[in-house]
N, C-alpha and C positions, 0 to 999 in steps of 0.2 A: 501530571508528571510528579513520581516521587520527589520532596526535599526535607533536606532536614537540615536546619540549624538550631546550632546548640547557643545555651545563654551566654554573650559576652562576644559572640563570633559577626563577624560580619559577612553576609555575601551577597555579591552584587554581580552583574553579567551583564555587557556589553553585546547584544545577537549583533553579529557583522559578518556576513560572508568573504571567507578568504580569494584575496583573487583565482588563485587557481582551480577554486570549485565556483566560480560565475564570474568570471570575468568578462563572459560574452552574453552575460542574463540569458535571459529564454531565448530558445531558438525553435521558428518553427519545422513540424515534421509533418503535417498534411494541413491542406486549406481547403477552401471550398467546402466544407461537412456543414452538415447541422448541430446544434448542440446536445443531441442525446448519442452522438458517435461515441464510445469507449474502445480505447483499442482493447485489444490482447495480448500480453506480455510474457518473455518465456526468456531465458537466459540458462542455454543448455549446459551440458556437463561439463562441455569442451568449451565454454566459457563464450558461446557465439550468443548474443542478442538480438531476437527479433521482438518486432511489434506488427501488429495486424489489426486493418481497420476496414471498416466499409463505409461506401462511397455510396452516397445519394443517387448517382446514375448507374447502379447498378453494379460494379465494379468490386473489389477483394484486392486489397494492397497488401504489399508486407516490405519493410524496410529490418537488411539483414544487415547487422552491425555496419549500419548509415547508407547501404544499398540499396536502393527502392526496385519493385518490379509487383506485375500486375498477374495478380493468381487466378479469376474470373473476373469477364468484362462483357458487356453489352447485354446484362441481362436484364428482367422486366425488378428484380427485385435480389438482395444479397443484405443478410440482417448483421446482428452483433455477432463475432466469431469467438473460440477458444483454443487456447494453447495448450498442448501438455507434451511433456519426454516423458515415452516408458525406461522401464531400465535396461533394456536393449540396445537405447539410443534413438530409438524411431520414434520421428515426433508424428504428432497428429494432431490436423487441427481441422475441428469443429463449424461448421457454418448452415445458416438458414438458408437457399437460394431459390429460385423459383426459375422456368424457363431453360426450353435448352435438354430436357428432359429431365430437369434435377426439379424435385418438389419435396420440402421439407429440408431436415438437418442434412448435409455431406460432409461427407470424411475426405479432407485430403492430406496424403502423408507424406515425407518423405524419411530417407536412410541414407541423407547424406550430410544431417545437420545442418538442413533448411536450403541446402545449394539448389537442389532441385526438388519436384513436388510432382508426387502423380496423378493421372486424371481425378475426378471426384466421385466417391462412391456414395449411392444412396445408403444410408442407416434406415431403421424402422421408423424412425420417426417421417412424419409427412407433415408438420408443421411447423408456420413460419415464424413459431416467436420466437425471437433474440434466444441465442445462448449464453445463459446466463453465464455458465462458467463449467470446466471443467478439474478432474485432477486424474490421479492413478493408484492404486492399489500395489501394494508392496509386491504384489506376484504379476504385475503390467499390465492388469486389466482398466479399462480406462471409463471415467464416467463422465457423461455431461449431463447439463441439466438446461431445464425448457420451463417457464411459467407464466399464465393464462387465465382465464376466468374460472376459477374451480380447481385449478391442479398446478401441484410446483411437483413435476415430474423429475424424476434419475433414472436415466438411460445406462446401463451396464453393460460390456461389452463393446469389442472393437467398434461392431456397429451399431449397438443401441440394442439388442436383441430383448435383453429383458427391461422392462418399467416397474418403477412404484411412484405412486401417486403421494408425495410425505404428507400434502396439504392440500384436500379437498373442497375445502371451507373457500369462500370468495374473497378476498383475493389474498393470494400472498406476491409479492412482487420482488424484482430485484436479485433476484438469489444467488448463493456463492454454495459451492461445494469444495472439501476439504477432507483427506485421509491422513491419519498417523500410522506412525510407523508399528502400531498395533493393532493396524489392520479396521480401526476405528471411522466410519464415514461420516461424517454431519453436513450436514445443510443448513444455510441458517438468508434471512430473508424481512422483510418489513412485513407487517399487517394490517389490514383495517378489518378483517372481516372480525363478526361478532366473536369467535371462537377463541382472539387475542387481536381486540381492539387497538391499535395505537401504540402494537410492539413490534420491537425485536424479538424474532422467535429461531431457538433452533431446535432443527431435531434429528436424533440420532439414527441411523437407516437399523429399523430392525429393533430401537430403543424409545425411549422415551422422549416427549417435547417441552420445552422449557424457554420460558419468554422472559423478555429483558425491558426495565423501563415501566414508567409510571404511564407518561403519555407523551407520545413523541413527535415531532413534525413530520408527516409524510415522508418519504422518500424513493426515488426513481435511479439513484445510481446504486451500484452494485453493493449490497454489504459486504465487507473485507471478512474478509474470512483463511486461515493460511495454519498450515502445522509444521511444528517443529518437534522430530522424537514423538513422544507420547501425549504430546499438549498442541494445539487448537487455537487460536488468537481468534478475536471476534471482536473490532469496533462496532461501539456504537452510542448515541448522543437521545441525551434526554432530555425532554422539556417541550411545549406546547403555548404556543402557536410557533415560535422560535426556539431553534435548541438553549437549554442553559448548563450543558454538562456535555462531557465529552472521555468517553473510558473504554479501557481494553479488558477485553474478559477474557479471563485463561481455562481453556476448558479438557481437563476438570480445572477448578480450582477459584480464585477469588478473582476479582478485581482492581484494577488500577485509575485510578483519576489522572489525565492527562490535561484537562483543559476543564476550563468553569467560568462561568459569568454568561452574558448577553451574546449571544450569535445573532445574526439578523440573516435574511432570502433564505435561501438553500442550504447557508452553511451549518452545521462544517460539511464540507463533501470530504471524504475518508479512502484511505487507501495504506493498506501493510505491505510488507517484504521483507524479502531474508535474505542477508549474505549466505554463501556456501558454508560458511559455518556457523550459521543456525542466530546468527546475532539480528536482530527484531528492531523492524522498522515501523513505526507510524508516524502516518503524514494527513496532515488535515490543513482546512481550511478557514479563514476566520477574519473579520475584517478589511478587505484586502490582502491578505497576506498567508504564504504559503507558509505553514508551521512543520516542522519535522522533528522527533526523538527517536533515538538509537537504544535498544536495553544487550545487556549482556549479561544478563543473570532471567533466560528465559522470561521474560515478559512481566517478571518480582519488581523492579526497579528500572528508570530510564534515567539516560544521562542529560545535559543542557538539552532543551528546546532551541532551534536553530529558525532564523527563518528570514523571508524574501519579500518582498511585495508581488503582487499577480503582476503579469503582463498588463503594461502601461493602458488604461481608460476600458478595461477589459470584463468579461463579468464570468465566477467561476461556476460549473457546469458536471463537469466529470475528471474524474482524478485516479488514474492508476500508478502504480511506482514500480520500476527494477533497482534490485539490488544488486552492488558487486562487491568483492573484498573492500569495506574502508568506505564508500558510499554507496549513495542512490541518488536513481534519477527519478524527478517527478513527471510525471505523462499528464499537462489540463487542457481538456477542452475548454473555448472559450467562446464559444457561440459556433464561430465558422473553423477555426483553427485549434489543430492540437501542438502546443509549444512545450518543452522536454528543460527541465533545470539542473544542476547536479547541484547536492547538497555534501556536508560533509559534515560528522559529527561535533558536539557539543562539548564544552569543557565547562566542568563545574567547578569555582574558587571557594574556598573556605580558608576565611583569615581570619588570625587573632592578631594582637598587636605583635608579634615578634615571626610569627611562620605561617607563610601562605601556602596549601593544600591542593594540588591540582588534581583531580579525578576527571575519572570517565565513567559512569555509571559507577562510582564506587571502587573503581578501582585506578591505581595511585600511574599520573601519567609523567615517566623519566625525562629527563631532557627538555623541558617544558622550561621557553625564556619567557622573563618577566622584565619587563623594560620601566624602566621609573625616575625621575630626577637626576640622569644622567648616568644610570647605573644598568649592567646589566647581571642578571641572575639567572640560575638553571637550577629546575629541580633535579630532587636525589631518585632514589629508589624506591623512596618514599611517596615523591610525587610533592615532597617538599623544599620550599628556599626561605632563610632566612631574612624578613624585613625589617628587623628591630630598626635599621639603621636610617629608615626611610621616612619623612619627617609623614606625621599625618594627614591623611585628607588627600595623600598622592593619589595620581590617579598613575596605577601599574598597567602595561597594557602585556594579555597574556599570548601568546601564540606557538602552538605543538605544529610539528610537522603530520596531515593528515587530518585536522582538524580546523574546524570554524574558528577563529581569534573568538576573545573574550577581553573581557579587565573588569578592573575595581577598584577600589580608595582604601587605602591601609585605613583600619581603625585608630 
């Protein structure tokens, strides 16, 4: 995460989640799974949220803003699935299935904003690996992606009609596919094969490939991958045997440090999202605990880091997030169960001894009380309130409507 303090300032940060964004902590949204379940997450135009997961017996769920119901059932087999809205409205969503006469990826769509869904149709693809992930093309052509021993395939078209093979080489795993809104594809995915040892690799459909990282821990959940306009986000954590870093890459353009020091197991497990107005989520994981920042200056700068503990005696797994105006939710598998949190953004203080600074990513938050020695304060327009009067060493406790509480100690 960006920060910056200046000489003579002080800034300190209380993470505490506001009641109204977890007041009821995690709650489960399916049980019985295994730990490599990841759903599928989609939050249409018209502002509905689904999640889609598959089921160890066979089965395709989908839980539509908190409404569960069962899309395929009783087959010999049903892998990872993928969501996307073209810009028609019609969603379509992606799955491996086997049995029943379905063999390979199926399409099933609906055009009523998830209410209903029609039968499955076979795509070209006939094979069973996980989809990895899909997106769509500015003019509603829709891609998903499959990858295997030798190939991290993109399927184009309703059905999958045409293939490109990005990654030939053994093995690329994991993979995430991603469009801007110039028309721009990328694919981006872990490596071990000799061709990019121990990275993060993305490559552009039709462009060049380009790997991220020195040498990195394996990884088996999905690299995040997400665009906003003409730019591309793309976590990802470096370091070997354990990650020791943790950054977002803006593609084109540079990078951001989000997290640093000692990771231990699996983590960070990783996961992006976007409000409908383009404002840039990343959520990772890291000792126990669920971390999340918010940017609003395209993925340049993030605001506080916010964060939770996992689900009580729990171990973390797979991690996807939606976003809505103002939050996000986080999706973790946790071995057998997938449990759903709301987070809410971060507030940054910057005090000197006479005016405390309330930000949001850098930009100044109004109305912001500050509670101290009996006193209370509101910031201006500035995003500032006057403390000269507050004897030192106070502890101010900060809280915005719409935001995680915060505090700090006057200088």
């Amino acid at each position: 995460m960006y920060r910056r303090v200046a000489l003579g300032v002080l800034f300190a940060c209380l993470l505490v989640l506001v009641p109204s964004a977890s007041a009821a902590g995690w709650q489960p949204v399916a049980t019985g799974l295994t730990n490599i379940v990841q759903p599928a997450l989609l939050r249409t135009a018209a502002g509905t949220e689904l999640v889609a997961w598959n089921t160890p017996n066979g089965s395709l769920r989908l839980l539509r803003n908190g409404t569960s119901e069962t899309l395929l059932s009783g087959l010999p087999f049903v892998g990872k699935p993928a969501l996307v809205q073209q810009p028609n409205g019609a969603l379509q969503l992606y799955v491996p299935a086997e049995g029943n006469g379905l063999d390979g990826v199926v399409r099933l769509s609906s055009t009523d904003d998830g209410a209903t869904w029609a039968a499955p149709v076979q795509t070209a693809s006939h094979d069973l690996a996980d989809v990895g992930s899909a997106a769509v093309r500015p003019d509603g052509t829709p891609l998903f992606t499959q990858s295997g021993t030798g190939f991290v395939n993109v399927f184009q078209g309703l059905n999958g009609q045409t293939v490109t093979n990005v990654f030939p080489a053994c093995c690329g795993y994991a993979e995430s596919v991603s469009v801007d809104s110039a028309n721009v594809a990328r694919v981006a995915f872990w490596s071990n094969a000799t061709a990019a040892p121990n990275r993060f690799v993305v490559v552009t459909l039709g462009g060049k490939r380009t790997t991220y990282g020195t040498q990195t821990a394996p990884r088996d959940d999905r690299v995040p991958l997400v665009s906003s306009g003409t730019t591309t986000f793309m976590l990802w954590a470096d370091g070997y045997p354990t990650a020791t870093s943790l950054s977002l890459q803006r593609l084109p353009g540079s990078s951001v440090r989000l997290d640093r020091g000692s990771f231990s197991g699996g983590d960070p497990h990783m996961a992006l999202a976007l409000e409908p107005d383009g404002r840039l989520w990343a959520l990772w994981t890291k000792g126990g605990r669920l971390k999340a920042a918010r940017s609003r200056t395209n993925g340049a700068n993030f605001g506080a880091t916010v964060s939770v503990p996992d689900p009580s005696g729990s171990t973390a797994y797979q991690l996807e997030a939606l976003a809505r105006p103002g939050s996000v939710d986080a999706f973790l598998n946790t071995g057998s169960t997938i449990s759903r949190v709301r987070l809410l953004p971060g507030l940054t203080v910057h005090a000197t001894r006479k005016v405390a600074t309330v930000l949001d990513d850098h930009f100044p938050v109004k109305g912001a009380t500050l509670k101290a020695g009996g006193r209370t304060l509101h910031t201006n327009g500035k995003g500032q309130a006057k403390i000269r009067k507050l004897k030192k060493h106070t502890l101010v406790r900060v809280r915005a409507s719409g935001y995680t509480p915060t505090s700090f100690r006057v200088p």
